[in-house]
C-alpha positions, -999 to 999 in steps of 0.1 A, spaced: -745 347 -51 -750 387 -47 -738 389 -15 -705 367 -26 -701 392 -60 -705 420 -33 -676 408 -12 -651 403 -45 -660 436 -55 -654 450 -20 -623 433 -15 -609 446 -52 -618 481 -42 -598 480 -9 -572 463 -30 -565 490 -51 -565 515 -23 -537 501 -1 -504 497 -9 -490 461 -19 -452 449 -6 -437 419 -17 -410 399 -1 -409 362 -4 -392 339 23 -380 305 17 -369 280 43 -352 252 38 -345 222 67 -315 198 60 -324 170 77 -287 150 69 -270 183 86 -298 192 111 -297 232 103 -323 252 88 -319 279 56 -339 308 58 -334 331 24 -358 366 22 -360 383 -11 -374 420 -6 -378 444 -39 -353 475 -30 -378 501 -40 -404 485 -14 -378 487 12 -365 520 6 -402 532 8 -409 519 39 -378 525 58 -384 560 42 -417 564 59 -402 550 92 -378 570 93 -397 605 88 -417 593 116 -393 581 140 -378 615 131 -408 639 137 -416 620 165 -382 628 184 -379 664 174 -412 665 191 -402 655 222 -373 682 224 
């Protein structure tokens, strides 16, 4: 019982240390049509952020190979 508290409280700690994005991907198979529907919803800011990061990396990385 300890040890399994220890683990939640753990696990909420490293929670609320690392960042959290959020996409959510539905697919959807037509069986009468035989095709497949794949739909991805990403929050903007998320994106932005990330591609942000990427980006400054990628960027840094090349100038430093110059």
């Amino acid at each position: 019982m300890v040890n399994s508290m220890f683990q939640w409280i753990s696990l909420a700690f490293i929670a609320l240390l690392h960042p959290f994005y959020v996409s959510v991907i539905e697919i959807n198979h037509n069986t009468k049509d035989a095709t497949a529907e794949i739909s991805i919803r990403i929050f903007t800011q998320d994106l932005e952020t990330t591609l942000q990061k990427y980006q400054y990396l990628y960027t840094t990385k090349a100038s430093a190979k110059n």
